[in-house]
N, C-alpha and C positions, 0 to 999 in steps of 0.2 A: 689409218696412216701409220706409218714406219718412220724412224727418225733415220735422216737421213744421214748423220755422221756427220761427224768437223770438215772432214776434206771437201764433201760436197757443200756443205754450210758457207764454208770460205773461199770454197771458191764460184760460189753464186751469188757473194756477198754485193757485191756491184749492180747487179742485174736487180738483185731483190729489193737495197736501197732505191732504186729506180724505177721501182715498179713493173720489171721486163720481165718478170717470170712470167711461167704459166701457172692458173692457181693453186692448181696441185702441188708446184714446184715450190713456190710460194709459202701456201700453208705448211709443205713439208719443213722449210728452211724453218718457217715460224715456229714451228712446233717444239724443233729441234736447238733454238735459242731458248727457248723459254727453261730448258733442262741444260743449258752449259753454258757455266759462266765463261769461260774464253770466248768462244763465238759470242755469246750475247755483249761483251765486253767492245770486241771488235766491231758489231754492228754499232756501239753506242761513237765509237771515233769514227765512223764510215759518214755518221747522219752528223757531229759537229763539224768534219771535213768539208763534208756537202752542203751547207750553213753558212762556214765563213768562204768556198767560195762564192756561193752565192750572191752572198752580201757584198763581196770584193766586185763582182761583175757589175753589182749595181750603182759603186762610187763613179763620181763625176769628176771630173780632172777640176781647180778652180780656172776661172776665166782669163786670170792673166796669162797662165798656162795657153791655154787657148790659143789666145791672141797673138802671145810669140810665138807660138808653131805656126801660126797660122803666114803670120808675117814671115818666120824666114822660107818656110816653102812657097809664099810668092815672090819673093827672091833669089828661089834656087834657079 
């Protein structure tokens, strides 16, 4: 493998937190974080990014909430 450079690094970043490369593309990104700390810096904000939203996706409204949306839209 060949290290793919920052520009390709960064701009595959998305894909590769995602798991949407292909593995060559993949390992190249990988390869090529493991030797630069800016990209490897950036994958580390890509993967807490993708974390808290994740975790955002997963909150529940509470129920009183609920309840008054629920009520004024069978009102509207």
């Amino acid at each position: 493998m060949t290290d793919c450079g920052c520009d390709k690094a960064k701009a595959e970043l998305e894909e590769y937190l995602h798991r949407e490369l292909s593995v060559t593309d993949s390992a190249d990104v990988a390869e090529h974080m493991e030797n630069c700390d800016d990209c490897s810096s950036e994958h580390l904000v890509g993967i807490a990014l993708t974390l808290k939203v994740r975790q955002a996706c997963q909150e529940k409204a509470p129920e009183e909430l609920l309840e008054a949306v629920r009520l004024r839209l069978a009102n509207a």
